[in-house]
C-alpha positions as CSV (number, residue, x, y, z in Angstrom):
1,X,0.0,0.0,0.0
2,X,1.5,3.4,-0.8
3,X,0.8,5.3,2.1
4,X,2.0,8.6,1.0
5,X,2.3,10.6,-2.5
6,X,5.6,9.6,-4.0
7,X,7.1,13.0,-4.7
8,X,10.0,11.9,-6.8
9,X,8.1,12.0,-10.1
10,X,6.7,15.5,-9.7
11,X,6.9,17.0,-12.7
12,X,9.8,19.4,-13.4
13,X,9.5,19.0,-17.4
14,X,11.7,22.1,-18.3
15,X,13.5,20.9,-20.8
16,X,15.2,24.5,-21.2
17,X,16.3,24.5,-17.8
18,X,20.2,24.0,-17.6
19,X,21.7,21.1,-15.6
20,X,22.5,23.2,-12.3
21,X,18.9,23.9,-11.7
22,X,17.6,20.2,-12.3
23,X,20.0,19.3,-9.5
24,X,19.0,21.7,-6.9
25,X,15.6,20.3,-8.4
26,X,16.4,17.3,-7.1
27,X,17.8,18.5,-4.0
28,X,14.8,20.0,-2.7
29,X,12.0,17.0,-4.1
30,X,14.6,14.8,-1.5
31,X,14.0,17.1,1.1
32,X,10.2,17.5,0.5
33,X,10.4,13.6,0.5
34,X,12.4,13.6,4.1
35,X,9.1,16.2,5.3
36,X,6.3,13.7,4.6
37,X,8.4,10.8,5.9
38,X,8.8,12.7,9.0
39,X,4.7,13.5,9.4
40,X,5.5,16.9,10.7
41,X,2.1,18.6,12.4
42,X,2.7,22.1,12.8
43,X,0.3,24.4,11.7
44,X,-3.7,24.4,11.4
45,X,-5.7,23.4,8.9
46,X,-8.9,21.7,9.1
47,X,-8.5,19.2,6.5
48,X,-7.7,15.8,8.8
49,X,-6.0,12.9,8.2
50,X,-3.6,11.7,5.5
51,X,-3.8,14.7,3.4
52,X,-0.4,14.7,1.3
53,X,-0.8,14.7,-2.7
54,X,0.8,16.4,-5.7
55,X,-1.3,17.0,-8.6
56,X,-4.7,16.5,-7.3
57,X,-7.6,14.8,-9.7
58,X,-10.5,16.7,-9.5
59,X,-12.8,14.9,-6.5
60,X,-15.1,12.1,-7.8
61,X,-17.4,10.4,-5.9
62,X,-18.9,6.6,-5.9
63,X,-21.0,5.8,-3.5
64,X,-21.0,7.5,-0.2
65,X,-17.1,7.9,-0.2
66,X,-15.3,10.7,-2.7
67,X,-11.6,9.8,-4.0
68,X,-8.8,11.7,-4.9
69,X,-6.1,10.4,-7.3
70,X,-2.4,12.1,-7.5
71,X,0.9,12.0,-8.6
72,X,2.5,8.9,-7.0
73,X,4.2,4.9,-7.6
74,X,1.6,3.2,-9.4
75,X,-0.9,6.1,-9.3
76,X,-1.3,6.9,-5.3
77,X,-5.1,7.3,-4.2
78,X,-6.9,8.5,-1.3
79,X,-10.7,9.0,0.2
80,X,-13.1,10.8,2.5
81,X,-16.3,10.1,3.3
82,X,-16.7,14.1,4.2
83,X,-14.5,16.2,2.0
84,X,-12.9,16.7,5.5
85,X,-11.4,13.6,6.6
86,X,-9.1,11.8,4.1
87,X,-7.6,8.5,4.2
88,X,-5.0,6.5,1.8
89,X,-6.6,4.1,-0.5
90,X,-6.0,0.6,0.3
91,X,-4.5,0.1,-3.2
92,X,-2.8,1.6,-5.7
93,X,-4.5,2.1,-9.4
94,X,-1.6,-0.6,-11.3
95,X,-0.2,-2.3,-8.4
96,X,3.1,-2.5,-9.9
97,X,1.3,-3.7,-13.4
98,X,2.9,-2.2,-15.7
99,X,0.6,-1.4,-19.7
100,X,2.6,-3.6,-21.9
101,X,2.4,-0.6,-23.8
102,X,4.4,1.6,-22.1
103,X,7.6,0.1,-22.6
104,X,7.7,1.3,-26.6
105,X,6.5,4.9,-26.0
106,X,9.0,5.7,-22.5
107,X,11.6,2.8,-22.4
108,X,13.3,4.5,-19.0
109,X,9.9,5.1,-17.1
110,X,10.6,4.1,-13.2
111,X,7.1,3.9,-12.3
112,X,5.4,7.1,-11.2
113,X,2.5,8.4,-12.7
114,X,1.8,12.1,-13.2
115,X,-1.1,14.2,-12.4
116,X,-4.2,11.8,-13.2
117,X,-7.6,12.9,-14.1
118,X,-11.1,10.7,-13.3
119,X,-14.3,11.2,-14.9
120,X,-17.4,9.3,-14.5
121,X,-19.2,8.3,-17.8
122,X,-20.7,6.0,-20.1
123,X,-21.6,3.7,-16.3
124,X,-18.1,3.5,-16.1
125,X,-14.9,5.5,-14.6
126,X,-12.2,7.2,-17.6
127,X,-9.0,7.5,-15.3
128,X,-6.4,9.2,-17.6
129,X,-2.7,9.5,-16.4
130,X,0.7,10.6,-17.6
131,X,3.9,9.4,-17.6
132,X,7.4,10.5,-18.9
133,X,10.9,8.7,-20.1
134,X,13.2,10.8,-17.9
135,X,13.8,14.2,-16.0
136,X,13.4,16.8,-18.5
137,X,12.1,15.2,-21.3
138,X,9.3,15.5,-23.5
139,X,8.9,11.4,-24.4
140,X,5.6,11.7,-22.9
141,X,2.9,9.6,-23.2
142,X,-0.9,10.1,-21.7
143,X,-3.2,6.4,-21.5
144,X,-6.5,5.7,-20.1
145,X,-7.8,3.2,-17.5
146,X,-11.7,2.4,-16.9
147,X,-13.5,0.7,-14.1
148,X,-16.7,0.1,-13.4
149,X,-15.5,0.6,-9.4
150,X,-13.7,3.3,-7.3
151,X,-14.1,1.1,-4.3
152,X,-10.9,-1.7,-3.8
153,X,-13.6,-3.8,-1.9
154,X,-16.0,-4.2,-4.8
155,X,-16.2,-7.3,-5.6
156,X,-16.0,-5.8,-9.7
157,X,-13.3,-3.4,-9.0
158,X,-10.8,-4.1,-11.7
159,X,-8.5,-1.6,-13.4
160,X,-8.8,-2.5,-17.0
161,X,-6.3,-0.2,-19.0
162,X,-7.1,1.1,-22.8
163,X,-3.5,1.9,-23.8
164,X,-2.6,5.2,-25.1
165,X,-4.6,8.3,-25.4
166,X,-1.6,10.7,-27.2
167,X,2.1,10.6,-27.0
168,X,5.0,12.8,-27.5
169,X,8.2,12.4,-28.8
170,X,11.5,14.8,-28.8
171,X,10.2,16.1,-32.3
172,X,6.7,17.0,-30.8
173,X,6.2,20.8,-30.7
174,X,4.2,19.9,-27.0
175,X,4.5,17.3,-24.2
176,X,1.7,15.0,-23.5
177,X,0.9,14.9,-19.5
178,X,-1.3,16.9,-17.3
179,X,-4.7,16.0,-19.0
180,X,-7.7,17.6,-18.1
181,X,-11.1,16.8,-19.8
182,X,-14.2,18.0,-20.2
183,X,-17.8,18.0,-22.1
184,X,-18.7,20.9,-24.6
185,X,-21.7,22.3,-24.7
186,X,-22.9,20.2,-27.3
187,X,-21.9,16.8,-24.6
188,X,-18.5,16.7,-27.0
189,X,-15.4,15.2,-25.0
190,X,-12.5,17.5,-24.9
191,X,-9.1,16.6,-23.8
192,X,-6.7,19.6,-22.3
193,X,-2.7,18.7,-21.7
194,X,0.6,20.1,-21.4
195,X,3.2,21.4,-20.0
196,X,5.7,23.4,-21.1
197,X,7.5,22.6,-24.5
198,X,5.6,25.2,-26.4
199,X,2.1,25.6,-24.5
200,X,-0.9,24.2,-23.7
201,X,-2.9,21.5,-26.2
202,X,-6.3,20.7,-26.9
203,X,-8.1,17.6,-28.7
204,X,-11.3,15.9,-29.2
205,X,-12.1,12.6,-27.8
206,X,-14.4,9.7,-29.1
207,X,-17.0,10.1,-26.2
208,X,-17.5,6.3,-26.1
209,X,-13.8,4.5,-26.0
210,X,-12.5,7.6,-24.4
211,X,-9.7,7.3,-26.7
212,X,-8.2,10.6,-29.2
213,X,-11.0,10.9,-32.1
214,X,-9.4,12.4,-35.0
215,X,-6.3,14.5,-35.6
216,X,-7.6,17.7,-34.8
217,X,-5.1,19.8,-32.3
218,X,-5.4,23.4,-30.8
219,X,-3.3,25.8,-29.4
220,X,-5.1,27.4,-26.3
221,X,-2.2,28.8,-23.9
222,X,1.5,29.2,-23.4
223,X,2.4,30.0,-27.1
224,X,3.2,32.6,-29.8
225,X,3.1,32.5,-33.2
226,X,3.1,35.9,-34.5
227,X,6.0,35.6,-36.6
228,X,5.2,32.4,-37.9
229,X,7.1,30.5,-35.2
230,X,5.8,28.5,-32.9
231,X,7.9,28.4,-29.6
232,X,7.0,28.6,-25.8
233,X,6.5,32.3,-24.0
234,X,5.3,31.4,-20.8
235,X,5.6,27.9,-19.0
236,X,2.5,27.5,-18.7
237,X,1.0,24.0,-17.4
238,X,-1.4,22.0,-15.9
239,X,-4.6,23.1,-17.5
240,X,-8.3,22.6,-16.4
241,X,-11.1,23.4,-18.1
242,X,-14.9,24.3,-16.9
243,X,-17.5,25.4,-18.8
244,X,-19.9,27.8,-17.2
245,X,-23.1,29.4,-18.9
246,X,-21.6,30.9,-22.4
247,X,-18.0,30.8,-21.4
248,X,-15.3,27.8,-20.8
249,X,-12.7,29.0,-18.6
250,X,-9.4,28.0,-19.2
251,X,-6.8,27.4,-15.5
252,X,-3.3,27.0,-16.3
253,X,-0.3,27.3,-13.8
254,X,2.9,29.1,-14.4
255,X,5.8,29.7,-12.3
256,X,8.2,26.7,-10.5
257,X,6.4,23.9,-8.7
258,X,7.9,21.0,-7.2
259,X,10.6,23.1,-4.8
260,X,8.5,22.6,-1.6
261,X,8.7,25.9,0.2
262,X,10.6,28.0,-2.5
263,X,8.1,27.0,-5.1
264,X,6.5,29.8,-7.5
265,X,3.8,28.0,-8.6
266,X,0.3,30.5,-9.1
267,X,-2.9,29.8,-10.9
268,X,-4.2,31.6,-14.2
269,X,-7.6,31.8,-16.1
270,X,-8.8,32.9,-19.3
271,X,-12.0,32.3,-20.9
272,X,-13.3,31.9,-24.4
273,X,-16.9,31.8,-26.2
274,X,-15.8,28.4,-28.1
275,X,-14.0,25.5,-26.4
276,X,-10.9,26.2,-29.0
277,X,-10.4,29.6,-28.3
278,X,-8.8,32.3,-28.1
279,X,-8.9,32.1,-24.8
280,X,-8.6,35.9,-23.5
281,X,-7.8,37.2,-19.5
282,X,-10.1,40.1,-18.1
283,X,-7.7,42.5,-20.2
284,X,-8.4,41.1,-23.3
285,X,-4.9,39.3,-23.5
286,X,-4.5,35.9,-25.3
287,X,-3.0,32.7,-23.0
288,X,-1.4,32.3,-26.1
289,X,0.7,35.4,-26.1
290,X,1.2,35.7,-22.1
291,X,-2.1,36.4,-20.7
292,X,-3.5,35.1,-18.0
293,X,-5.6,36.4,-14.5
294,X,-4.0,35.6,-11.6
295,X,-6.6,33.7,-9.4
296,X,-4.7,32.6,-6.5
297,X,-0.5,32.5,-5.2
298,X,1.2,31.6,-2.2
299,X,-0.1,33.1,1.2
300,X,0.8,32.6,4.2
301,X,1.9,28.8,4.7
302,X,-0.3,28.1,1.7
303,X,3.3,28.0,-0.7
304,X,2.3,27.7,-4.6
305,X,-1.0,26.3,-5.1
306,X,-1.1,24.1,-8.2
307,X,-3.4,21.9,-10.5
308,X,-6.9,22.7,-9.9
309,X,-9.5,20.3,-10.4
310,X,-13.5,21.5,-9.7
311,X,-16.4,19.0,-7.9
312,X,-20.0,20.6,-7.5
313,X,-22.3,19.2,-4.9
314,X,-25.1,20.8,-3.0
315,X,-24.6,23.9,-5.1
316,X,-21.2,24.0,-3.6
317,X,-17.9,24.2,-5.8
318,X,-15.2,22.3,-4.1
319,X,-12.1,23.0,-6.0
320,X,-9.1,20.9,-5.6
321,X,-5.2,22.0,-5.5
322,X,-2.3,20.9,-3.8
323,X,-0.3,23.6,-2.0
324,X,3.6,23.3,-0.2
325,X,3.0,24.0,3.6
326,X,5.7,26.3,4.9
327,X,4.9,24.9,8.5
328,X,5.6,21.4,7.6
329,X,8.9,21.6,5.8
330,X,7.6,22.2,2.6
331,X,5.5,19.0,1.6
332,X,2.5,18.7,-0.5
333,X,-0.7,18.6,0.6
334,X,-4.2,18.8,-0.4
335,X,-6.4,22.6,-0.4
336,X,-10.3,22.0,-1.0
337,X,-11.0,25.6,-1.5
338,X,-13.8,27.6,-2.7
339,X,-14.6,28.9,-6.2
340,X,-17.2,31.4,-7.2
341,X,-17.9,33.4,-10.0
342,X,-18.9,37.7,-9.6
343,X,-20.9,39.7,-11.2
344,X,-19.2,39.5,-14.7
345,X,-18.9,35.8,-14.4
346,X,-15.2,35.6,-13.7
347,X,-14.3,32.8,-11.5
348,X,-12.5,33.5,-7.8
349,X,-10.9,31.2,-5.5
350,X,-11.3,31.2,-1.9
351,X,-10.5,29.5,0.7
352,X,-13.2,30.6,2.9
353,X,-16.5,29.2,3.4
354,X,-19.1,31.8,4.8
355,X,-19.0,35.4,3.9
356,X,-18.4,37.8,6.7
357,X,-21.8,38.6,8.4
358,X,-23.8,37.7,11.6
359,X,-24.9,33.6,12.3
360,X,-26.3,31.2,14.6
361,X,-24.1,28.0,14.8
362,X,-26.4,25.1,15.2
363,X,-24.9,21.5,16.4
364,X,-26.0,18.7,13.7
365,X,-26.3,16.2,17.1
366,X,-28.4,18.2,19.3
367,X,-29.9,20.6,17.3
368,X,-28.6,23.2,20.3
369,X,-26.7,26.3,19.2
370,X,-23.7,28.5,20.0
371,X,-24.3,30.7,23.5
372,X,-22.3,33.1,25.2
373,X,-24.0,30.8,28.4
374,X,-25.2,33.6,30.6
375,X,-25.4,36.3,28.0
376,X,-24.2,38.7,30.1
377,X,-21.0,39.3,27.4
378,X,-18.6,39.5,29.8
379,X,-14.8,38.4,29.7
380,X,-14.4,34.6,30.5
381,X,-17.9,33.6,30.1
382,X,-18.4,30.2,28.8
383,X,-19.7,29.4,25.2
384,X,-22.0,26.6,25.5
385,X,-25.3,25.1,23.5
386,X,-28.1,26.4,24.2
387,X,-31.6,25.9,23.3
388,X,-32.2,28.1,20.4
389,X,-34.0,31.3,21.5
390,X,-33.2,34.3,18.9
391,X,-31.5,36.1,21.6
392,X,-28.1,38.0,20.9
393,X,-25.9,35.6,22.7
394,X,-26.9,33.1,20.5
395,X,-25.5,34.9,17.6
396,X,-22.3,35.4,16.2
397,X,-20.1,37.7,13.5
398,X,-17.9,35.4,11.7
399,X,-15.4,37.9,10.0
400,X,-12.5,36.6,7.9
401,X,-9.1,37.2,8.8
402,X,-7.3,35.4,6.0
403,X,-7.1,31.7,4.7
404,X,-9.9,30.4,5.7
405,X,-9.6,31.6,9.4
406,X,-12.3,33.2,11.0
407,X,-12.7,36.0,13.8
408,X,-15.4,34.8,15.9
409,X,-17.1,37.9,18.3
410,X,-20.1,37.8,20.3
411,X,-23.0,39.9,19.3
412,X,-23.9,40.5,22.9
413,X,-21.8,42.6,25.5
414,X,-18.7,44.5,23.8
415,X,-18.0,41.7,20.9
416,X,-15.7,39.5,22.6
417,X,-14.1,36.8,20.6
418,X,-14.3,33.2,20.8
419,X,-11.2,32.0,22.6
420,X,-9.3,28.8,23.9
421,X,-9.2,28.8,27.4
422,X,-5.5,29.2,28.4
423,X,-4.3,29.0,24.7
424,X,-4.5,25.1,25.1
425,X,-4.9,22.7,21.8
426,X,-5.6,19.6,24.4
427,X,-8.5,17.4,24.1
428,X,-10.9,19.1,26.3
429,X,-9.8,22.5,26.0
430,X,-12.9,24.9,26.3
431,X,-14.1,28.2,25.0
432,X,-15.2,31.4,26.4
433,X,-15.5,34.6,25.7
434,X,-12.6,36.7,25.8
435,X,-10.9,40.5,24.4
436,X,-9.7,39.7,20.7
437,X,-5.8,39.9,20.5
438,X,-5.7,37.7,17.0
439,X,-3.9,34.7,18.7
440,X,-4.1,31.5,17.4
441,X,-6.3,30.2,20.2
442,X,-8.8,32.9,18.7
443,X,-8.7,32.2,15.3
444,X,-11.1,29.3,13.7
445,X,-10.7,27.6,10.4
446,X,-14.2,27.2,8.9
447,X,-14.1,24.4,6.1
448,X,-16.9,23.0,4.2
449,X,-17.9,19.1,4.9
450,X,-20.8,16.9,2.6
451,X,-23.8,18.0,3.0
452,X,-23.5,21.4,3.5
453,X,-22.5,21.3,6.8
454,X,-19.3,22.8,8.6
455,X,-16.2,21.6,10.6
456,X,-14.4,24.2,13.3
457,X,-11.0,24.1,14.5
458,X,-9.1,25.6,16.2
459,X,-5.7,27.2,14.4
460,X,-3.5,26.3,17.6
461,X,-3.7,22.9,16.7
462,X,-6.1,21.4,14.7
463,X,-8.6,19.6,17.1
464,X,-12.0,21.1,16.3
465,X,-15.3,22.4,17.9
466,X,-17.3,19.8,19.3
467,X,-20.1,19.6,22.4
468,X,-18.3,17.1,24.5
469,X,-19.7,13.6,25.3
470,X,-22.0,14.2,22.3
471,X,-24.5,15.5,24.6
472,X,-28.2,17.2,24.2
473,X,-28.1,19.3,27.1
474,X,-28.3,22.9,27.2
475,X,-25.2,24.7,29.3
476,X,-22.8,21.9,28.0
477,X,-19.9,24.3,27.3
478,X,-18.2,23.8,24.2
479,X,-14.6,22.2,23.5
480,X,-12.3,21.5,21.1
481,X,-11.5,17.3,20.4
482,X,-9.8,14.8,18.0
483,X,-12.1,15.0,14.4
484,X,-14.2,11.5,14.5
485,X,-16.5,13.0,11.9
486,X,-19.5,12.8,13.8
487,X,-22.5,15.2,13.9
488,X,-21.4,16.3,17.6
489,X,-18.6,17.8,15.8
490,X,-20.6,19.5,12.8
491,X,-22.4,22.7,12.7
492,X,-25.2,24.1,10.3
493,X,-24.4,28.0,9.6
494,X,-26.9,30.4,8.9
495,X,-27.9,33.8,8.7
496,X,-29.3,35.3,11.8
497,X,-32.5,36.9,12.4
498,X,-33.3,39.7,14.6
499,X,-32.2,39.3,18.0
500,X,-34.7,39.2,21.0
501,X,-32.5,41.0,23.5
502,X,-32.5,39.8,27.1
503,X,-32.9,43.1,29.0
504,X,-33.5,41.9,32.5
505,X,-30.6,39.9,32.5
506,X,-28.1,43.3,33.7
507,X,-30.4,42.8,36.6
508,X,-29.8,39.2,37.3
509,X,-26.0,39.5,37.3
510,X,-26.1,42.3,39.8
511,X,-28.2,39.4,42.5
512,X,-25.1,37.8,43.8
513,X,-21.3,37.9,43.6
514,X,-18.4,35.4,44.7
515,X,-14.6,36.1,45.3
516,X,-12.4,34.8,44.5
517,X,-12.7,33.8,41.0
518,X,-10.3,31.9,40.2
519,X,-10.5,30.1,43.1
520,X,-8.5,27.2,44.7
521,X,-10.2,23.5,44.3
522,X,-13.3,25.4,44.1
523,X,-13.1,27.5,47.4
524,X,-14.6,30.9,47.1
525,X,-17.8,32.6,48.7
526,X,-20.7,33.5,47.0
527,X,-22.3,37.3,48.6
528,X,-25.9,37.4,47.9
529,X,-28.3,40.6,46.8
530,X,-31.6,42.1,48.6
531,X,-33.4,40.2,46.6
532,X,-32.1,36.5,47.8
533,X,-31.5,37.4,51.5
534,X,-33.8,35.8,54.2
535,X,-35.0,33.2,51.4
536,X,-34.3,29.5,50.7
537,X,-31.6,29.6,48.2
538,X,-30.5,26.6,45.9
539,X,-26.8,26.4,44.7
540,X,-25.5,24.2,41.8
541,X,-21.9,23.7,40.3
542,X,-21.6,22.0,37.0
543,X,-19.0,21.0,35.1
544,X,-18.1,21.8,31.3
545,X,-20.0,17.5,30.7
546,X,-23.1,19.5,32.4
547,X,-22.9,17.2,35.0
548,X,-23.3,17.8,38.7
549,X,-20.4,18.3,41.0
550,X,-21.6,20.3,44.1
551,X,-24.9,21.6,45.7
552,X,-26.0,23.3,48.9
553,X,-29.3,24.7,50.1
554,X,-29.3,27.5,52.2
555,X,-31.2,29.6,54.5
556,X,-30.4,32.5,52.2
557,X,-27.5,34.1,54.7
558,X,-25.6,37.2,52.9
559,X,-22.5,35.3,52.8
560,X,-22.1,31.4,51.8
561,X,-19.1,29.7,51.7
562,X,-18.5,27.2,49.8
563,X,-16.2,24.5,49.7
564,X,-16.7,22.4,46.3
565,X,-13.0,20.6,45.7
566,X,-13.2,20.0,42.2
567,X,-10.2,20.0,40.1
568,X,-9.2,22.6,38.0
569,X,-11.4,23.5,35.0
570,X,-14.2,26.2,34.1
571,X,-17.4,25.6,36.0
572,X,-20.8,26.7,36.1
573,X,-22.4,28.3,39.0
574,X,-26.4,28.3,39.4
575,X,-28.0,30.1,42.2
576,X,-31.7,29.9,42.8
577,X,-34.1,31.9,45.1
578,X,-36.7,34.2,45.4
579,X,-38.4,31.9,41.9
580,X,-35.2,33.4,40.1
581,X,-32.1,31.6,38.8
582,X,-28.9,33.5,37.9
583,X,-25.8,32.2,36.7
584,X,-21.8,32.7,36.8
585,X,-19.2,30.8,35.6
586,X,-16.4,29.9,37.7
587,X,-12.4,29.5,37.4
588,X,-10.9,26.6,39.4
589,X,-7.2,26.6,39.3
């Protein structure tokens, strides 16, 4: 089983470049190798699991699990059964099977597979791949595989290969790998490849075999022919096409990829009326004579995002790319971004999920939302579930702070921000309200799962949101876990409505006070108001489970002590009498 991308085929397929900079190449694909053997975990992200890929397939799904196929031995595959969770494929595509036909069109191919592409069609899966003879070389070939399967334990799942799809040679004017396909308007089936070596290709396809139909070849980025010579201008590679309404949309890449951390690599798009162009960027500029919109680049960690591949469920366009995380030595990983298209029907990449605005945060277990528990808005007050009310502390202003990440502020009290208590990424680690400083304990990523629902977690670390013990009770403060996948840790988003605004509860907090707060093993003295003094007054302590640690009935004396010893941890206090309940929360160190 091949457990991890294999990085040592990425494609570098300059042939232009001189010999100094395919070894320093080669020295930094070995040390992007060394990062994913070492499973570095620094950094957030809410993607879980075995994430690393180079050259993402666009996301296909069979059944109830979605798979991803990449550059790697043997044609490396992996699977979610969220979009957020993603595993490694119990086997690889060829299994060390080599087509018989390979051998005549790439005699020195090693064995690892470039930048495959999976389409469903026909009751059947087209899973084109590429290959190449050596480093720097445009003996190329692209073939095709079909299955009626994605799923190894299928009882049918068999790998049947149809042989070659095009091929290049080192008198081809382009380089056959990187193919991308898609269906014209009139259910034609297009075939986009290329890297380098003079630009970007495009051919028709027979839409039954799968197979090259005819001898028809166009042009559509990367290369210049005004003076009647055809020769590369821009390195472009790694195209995609998508057609939308009247227009497809041509992504290409340009820059370096492939150098982990010091890698270039950004993502173009032009669009054209007909799928053979001219393909023109938003300032009328041909692909083929250096145009191109820049759609996304490296930010932050996210170190030049590559290949793009597009999967639309639930009106939802989950685009596909790897990326080279600065905080984990440079290795490749899977993005499952966002795209949209604006008011001119440009595309835009994103990689956040809900536009900035106001929310209620619903659990997909209990059916209990976010609460600033108390709604008093004050500093350290617990975030729980609570049963949904339309009041203010039940409603939230996600704002967007940059790769994903969210800002997430109270709309009752003085906006505090969601926060980690004591900066922790341990299991159990709770949140409460607290002053926004933009640490990482306060900053969320927000990233889409099936269904429409979302996943929360926290960027110090990457354990996410999640009402603990899975319960249904309302006051169950919320905490941050390992990502199971389960509805206790997913949350429906949605716009809020007016807020009904708990006016008396000022009141309520003035009723009692306690000191001191933090207290020791749960030692402090509670000082009751007017109101409660000379009644029967009930006292609770729960813990962040909800459960029951301490109680006390009292004759309603101005000063109670109490004596709790519980262990350290955020606690909430309940103190009932004169038919009212007010609540605190309380610090034991």
């Amino acid at each position: 089983m091949n457990t991890t991308c294999t990085t040592s085929s990425l494609e570098p397929q300059k042939a232009s470049w001189p010999a100094a900079i395919k070894l320093h190449r080669s020295i930094k694909l070995l040390a992007l190798l060394l990062g994913l053997s070492l499973g570095l975990n620094t950094g957030a992200y809410a993607l879980q699991g075995n994430d690393n890929c180079h050259d993402p397939s666009s996301i296909i799904k069979d059944g109830n699990k979605y798979w991803v196929f990449t550059t790697g031995t043997d044609i490396y595959a992996m699977y979610s059964y969220d979009l957020v969770k993603w595993e490694s494929g119990p086997k690889t595509v060829f299994n060390g099977i080599r087509p018989a036909w390979i051998a005549a069109k790439a005699p020195n191919f090693k064995g690892d597979y470039w930048a495959p592409e999976c389409i469903y069609r026909n009751g059947k899966y087209y899973l084109y791949y590429s290959l190449t003879d050596a480093f720097g070389s445009n003996v190329s070939a692209i073939g095709l595989a079909t299955n009626v399967t994605l799923d190894p334990a299928n009882p049918s799942y068999q790998w049947v290969d149809q042989g070659e799809v095009i091929s290049s040679t080192t008198s081809s004017a382009f380089n056959a790998i990187d193919p991308a396909i898609v269906t014209d308007a009139s259910g034609g089936l297009w075939m986009t490849f290329g890297s380098f070596f003079k630009g970007i290709g495009l051919i028709k396809l027979d839409g039954v075999t799968g197979k090259r139909s005819g001898t028809s070849f166009s042009w559509i980025a990367g290369n210049v022919a005004a003076d009647g010579v055809t020769r590369n201008n821009s390195g472009s590679e790694a195209p995609y096409l998508v057609r939308n309404g009247n227009y497809y949309y041509l992504f290409i890449n340009k820059g370096a990829c492939c150098q982990g951390s010091s890698s270039t690599y950004y993502i173009q798009v032009g669009r054209s009326t007909s799928i053979t162009g001219p393909y023109l960027d938003k300032n009328g500029v041909d692909l083929n004579r250096n145009g191109g919109t820049t759609l996304i680049a490296t930010s932050g960690n996210y170190v030049g995002p590559g290949h793009v591949g597009l999967f639309q469920e639930g009106g939802a366009n989950y685009l596909t790319h790897h990326y080279y995380d600065s905080n984990q030595n440079g290795r490749a990983r899977l993005s499952v971004s966002n795209m949209g298209w604006d008011a001119a029907s440009w595309p835009f990449i994103t990689r956040d999920w809900v536009a900035s605005g106001r929310y209620t945060l619903t659990n997909q277990n209990s059916g209990l939302v976010w609460d600033a528990w108390g709604c008093t808005g004050t500093s350290g007050q617990a975030i729980a579930q609570g049963s949904p009310a339309g009041l203010n502390c039940q409603q939230w202003n996600l704002t967007p702070v940059g790769n994903g990440e969210y800002k997430i502020t109270s709309a009752v009290g003085a906006g505090l921000a969601a926060d980690v208590y004591g900066n922790s990424s341990s299991n159990g680690a709770v949140l409460q309200l607290y002053p926004y400083s933009g640490g990482a304990n306060q900053r969320f990523k927000i990233e889409r799962a099936s269904g429409g629902t979302y996943v929360l977690s926290s960027v110090n670390g990457n354990r996410v949101v999640e009402v603990p013990a899975c319960s249904a009770t309302a006051g169950v403060q919320l905490a941050l876990y390992d990502y199971l996948g389960n509805n206790c840790q997913k949350w429906g988003i949605a716009p809020a409505t007016a807020a009904k605004v708990l006016a008396a509860q000022p009141a309520k907090a003035a009723q009692f006070s306690l000191y001191p707060n933090p207290s020791t093993r749960g030692h402090f003295t509670i000082m009751l108001g007017p109101e409660m003094l000379g009644t029967v007054v009930q006292v609770e302590l729960t813990d962040a489970k909800g459960q029951r640690v301490y109680s006390l009935t009292s004759s309603g004396k101005e000063a109670l002590p109490i004596a709790a010893g519980v262990p350290a941890g955020l606690y909430l206090l309940q103190v009932s009498g004169a038919g009212r309940t007010y609540t605190q929360k309380v610090v034991v160190q």
